[in-house]
N, C-alpha and C positions, 0 to 999 in steps of 0.2 A: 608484740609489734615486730615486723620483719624489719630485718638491715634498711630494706630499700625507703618500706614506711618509716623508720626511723629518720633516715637519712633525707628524706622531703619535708618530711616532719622540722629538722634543726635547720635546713634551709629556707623555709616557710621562717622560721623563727630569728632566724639573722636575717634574713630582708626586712621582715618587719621592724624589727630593735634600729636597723639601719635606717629606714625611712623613719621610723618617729625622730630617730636623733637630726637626722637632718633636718626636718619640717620645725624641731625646735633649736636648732642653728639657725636659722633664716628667723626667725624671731630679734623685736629688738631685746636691750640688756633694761636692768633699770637700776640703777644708782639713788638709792632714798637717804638723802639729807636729813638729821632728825635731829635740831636742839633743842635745849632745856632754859626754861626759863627765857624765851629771847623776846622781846616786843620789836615794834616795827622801830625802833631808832636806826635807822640805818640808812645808809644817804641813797639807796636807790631807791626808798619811799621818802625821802626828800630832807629828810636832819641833816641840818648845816655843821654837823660838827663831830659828827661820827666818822671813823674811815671804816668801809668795806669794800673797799675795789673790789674784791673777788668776789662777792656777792654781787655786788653789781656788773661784773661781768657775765655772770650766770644771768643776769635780767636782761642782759642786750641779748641774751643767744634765747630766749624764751616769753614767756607772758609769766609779766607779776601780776598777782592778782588783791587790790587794792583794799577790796573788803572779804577779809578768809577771815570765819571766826572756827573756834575752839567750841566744840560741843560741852565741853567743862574744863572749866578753867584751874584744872587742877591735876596733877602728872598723871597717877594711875587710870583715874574717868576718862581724860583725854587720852590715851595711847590708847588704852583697850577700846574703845569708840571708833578711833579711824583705823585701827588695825586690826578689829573683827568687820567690821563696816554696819555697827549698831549706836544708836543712840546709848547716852549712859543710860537709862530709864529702862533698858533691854536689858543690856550688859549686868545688870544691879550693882553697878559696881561705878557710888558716887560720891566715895569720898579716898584718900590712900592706904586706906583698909580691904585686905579680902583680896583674890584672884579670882579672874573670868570662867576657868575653869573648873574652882569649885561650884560654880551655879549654873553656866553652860558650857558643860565640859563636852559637848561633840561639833563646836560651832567651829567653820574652819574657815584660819584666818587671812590675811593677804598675803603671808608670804608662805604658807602652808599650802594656800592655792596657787602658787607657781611653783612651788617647792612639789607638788601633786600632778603640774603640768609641762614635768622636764626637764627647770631651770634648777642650775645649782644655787642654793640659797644659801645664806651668809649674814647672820651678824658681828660688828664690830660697837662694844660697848653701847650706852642706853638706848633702849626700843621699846619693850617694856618698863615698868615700874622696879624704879632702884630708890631705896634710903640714900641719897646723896648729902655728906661726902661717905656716912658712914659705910655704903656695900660695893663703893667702888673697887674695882679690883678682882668681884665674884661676878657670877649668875645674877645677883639680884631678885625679883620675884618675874623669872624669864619662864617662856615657855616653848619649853625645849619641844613640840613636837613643830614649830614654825619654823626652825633652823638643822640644818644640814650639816654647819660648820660654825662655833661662836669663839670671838675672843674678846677678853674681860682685860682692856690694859690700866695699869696702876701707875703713877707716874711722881715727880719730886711736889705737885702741889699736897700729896698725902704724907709727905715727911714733913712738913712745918704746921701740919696742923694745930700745933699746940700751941702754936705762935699768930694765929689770929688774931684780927682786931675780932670784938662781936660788941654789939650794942646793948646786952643782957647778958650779964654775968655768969656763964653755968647753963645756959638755955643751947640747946642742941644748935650746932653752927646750919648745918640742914635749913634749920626755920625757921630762922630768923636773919638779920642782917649781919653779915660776916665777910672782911675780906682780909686780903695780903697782895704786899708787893712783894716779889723775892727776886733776889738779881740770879738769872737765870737765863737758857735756851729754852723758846719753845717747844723744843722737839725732845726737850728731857718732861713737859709738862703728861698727866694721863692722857686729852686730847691732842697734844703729837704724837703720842705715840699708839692712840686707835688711830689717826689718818695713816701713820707707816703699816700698823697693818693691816687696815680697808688696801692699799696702796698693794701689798703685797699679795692680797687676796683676789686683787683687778691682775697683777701680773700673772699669777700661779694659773688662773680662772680665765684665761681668753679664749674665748671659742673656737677660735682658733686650732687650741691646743686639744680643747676638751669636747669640740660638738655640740656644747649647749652651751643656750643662754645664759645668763647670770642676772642673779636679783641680790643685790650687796645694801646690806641699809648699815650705816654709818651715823653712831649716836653719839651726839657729843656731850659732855657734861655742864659746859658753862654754855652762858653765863650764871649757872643755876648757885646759889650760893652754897658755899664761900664764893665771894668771887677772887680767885687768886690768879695770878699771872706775871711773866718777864718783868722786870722793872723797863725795859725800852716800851712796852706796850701804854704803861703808869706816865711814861715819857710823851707820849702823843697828846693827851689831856691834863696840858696847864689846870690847875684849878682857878685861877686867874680868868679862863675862855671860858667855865661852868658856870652858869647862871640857873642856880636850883628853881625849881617851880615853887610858889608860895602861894597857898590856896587863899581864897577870900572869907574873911572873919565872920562871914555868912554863910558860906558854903554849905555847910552841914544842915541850915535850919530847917530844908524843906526833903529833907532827904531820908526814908526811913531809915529806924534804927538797924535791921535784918542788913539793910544792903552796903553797911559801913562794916566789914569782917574785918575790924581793926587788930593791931599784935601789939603785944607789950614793946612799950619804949619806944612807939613810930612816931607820936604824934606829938612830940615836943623837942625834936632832933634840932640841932642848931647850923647855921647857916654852913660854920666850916667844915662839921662832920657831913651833910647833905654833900657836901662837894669834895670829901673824899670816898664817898660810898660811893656815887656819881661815875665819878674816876675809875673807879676798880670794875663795877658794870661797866664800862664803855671798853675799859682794856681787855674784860672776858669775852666781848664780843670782836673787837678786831683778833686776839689771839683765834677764835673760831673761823674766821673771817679767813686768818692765813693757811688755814688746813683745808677749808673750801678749797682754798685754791692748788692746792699740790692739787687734791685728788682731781680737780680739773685738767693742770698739766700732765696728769698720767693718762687719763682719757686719750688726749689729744698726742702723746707721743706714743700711747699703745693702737691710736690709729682703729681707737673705740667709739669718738664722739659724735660720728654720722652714722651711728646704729644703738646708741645709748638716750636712753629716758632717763631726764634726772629730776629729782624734784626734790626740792628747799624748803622744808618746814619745821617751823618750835610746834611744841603743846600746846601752849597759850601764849597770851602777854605778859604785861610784869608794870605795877605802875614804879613812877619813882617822884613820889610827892603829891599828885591826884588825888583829890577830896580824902589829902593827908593819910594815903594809902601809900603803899612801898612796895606791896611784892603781889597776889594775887591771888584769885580763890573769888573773888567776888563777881559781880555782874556789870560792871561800868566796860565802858571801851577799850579802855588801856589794859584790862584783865584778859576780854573776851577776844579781841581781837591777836590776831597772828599774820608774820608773814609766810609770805607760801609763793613760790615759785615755783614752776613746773617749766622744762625743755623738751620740746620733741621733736626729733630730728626728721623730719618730715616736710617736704614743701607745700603742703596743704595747709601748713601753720603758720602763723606770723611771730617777727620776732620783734623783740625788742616792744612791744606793747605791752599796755597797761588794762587789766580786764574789771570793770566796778561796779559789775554786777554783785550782788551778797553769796556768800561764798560758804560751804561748810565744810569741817575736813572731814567727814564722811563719805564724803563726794570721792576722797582719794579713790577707795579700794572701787569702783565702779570703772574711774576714769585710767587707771592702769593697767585694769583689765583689758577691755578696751580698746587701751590700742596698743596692749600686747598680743591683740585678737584672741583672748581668752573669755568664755563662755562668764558674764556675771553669775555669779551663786543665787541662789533665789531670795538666801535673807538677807542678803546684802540693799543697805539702804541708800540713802543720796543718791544726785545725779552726775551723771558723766561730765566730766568738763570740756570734752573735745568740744561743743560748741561754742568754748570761748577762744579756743587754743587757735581756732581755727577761725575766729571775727569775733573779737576782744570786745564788742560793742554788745554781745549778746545778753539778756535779760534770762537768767538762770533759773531764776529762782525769787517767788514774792520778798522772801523772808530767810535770816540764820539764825536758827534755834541754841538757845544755850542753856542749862541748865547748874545749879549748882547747891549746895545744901547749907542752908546758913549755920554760922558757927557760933554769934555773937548772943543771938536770941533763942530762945524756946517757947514753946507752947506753956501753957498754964500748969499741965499735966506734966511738965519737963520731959516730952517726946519732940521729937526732930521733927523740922518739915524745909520742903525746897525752895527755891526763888526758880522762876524762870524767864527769859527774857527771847524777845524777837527783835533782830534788827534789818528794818527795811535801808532803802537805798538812801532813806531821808531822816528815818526817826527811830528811837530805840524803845518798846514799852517793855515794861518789869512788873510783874507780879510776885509779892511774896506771902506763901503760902495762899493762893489762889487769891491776893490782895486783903485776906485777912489781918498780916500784918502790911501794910502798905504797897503802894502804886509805885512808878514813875515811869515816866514820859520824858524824850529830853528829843528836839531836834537839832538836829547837828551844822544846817546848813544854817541857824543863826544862834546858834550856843556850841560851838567843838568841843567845848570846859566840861558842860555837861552841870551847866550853874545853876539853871533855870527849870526845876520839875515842874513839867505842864500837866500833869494828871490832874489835876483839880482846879484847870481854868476852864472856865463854864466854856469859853469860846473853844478849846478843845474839846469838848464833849462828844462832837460826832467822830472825830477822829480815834479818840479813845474806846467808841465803842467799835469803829472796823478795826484796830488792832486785834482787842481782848477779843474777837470774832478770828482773827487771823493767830493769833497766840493759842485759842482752843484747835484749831485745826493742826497746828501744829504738836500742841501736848498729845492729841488723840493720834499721828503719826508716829510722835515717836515713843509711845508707849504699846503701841500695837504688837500683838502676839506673831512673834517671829514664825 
């Protein structure tokens, strides 16, 4: 190659490198929210007794979306789910066993695909599947080709471990009910200190400085148990203002055995431990709450918030007392459902609305694409949500698909099989093990409890037969060969 070809050659090659950076500076940022273990208690879906200002601040600046359920109610299925943008049933990956990429090791993932389209990409603590409390501090089961930059912080709630209450003696704090009060700053906790450095990674990362975009996901660890926290946070929830739920001494009768994933020592807890376990979930959730909100103050004094996507979402739910359940993995409401908040700094969007259409987190990796103006991947599943972002009134979607592998029952043969569930705008039906071991049906708009299974009233019968017609449509979705 001559000088001169050479020399048009590197300038061909810096205008180009020059305009891609640019074209991916004029990009918005996105900011992904990710807790562990959190159900909708929080007062900007309407719980009289939770504090999350800064959560609810994030809900006036965006649309919450009122019915978002969890494709599996369970940390590893759900993360690998909305963060490849496959069903668990794709992914094979539905229980907290095993990595996505040992079974589909070339699938690429949401932050791999902005990570592949310019944007500097970043984690900060849980995204994928962690042993929590026991791998805080590491990698966990992460996958390093979706991140550009990761940090793993460790914090003073891993120095008192040993100092737990736990409700089972010697049973992994992880998985079962565990907490602590410690007189403490939250910013010496491990979630203070991933927000200081999400926090530091928004300053270092402004595009400003660097030309590109930025995709920063920020994994928080509580309220996943243990639940530990500040003693001032323990200070907001009198146990005196906790009125534990108490289920009814029939609850159970009509309820298959598969769909009650009951744990050791839950279901004869007594009124004052119910109301310090209560307490310590409600404290892990405002301590989350507070670090929501820095990384919001940073947004807005780095003069990032009118060109940043941020979006609010747990894995699942989490019950705390429901049909004598306490933590999650099952198929009832309080398991399957999640909140989820999404902001997009766009005047084409509405704020401060409430969207109740059925909601799946699948839907994420579509809808950030999107209106990143990034090309969706082809195996990428769910739909977009800018139709709600954009008139909160819109009809999404018939149904949200969940799935989950029961733990309590087996086959004859002691081989495993699934529950699956659909929940419409109005009713929720369950199949386990394709209704071999039990039905249920519960509508919500005259039972919320979820006390009354209608699967076997003759007067539901036609009802029951368009779900299971609408529950196979969806099995065949999302078992479909990617």
């Amino acid at each position: 190659m001559t000088p001169l070809k050479f020399f048009s050659f590197v300038s061909h090659l810096v205008a180009f490198i020059c305009l891609s950076t640019s074209l991916a500076a004029d990009k918005p940022n996105v900011l992904l929210i990710a807790t562990d273990d959190m159900n909708c208690d929080l007062s900007a879906y309407g719980h009289p007794l939770v504090h999350s200002p800064q959560i609810d601040r994030l809900a006036r600046r965006g649309i919450l979306f009122e019915h978002a359920y969890s494709q599996n109610p369970v940390c590893n299925p759900s993360r690998t789910s909305f963060l490849t943008g496959l069903y668990p049933e794709q992914t094979g990956i539905l229980t907290n066993a095993g990595h996505f990429r040992e079974l589909i090791p070339q699938v690429l993932t949401l932050p791999q695909h902005f990570r592949n389209n310019g944007y500097y990409v970043a984690r900060v603590g849980k995204l994928y599947h962690y042993g929590v409390p026991g791998q805080i501090g590491t990698n966990g089961r992460d996958d390093p080709a979706s991140w550009e930059e990761v940090r793993n912080p460790i914090g003073i709630d891993k120095v008192f471990e040993q100092d737990l209450n736990i409700i089972v003696e010697g049973a992994s704090s992880g998985g079962t009910l565990s907490w602590l009060e410690i007189t403490s700053q939250e910013y010496e906790h491990t979630d203070g200190i991933g927000a200081a450095m999400a926090i530091e990674l928004l300053e270092k990362n402004h595009p400003d400085k660097t030309g590109r975009p930025f995709f920063i996901a920020m994994g928080f660890y509580r309220p996943h148990t243990p639940y530990v926290a500040p003693h001032t946070y323990f200070d907001m929830y009198p146990r005196s203002l906790i009125d534990p739920y108490i289920m009814p001494e029939d609850d159970r009768d009509d309820i298959p055995k598969a769909a009650l994933q009951d744990r050791p020592g839950q279901l004869d807890l007594g009124i004052e431990i119910r109301k310090e376990i209560i307490q310590a979930y409600y404290a892990s959730i405002t301590l989350v709450d507070t670090q929501v909100g820095k990384l919001l103050d940073t947004l807005d004094r780095l003069d990032l918030a009118d060109n940043t996507i941020i979006v609010f979402v747990s894995d699942h739910g989490y019950h705390l007392g429901a049909h004598g359940l306490w933590q999650k993995s099952d198929l009832f409401e309080g398991s399957a459902r999640v909140p989820l908040i999404i902001s997009a700094p766009s005047s084409e969007f509405e704020k401060g609305k409430v969207a109740k259409s059925p909601t799946e987190l699948v839907d994420l990796y579509p809808t950030l694409s999107e209106l990143c103006g990034l090309e969706i991947p082809d195996h990428v599943m769910g739909k977009s949500l800018l139709p709600a972002l954009a008139d909160p009134d819109s009809n999404l979607r018939k149904s949200a698909y969940s799935v989950t592998e029961a733990r309590t029952v087996r086959r004859a043969d002691g081989s495993k099989f699934l529950g699956r569930t659909i929940r419409t705008d109005r009713h929720r039906y369950t199949e386990w093990d394709e209704g071999d071991f039990g039905v249920e049906l519960y509508d919500y708009e005259n039972d919320p409890e979820e006390l009354t299974n209608l699967a076997r009233d003759p007067e539901s019968a036609n009802l029951v037969k368009s779900l299971r017609r609408e529950l196979r449509n969806r099995m065949a979705e999302a078992a479909a060969n990617w």
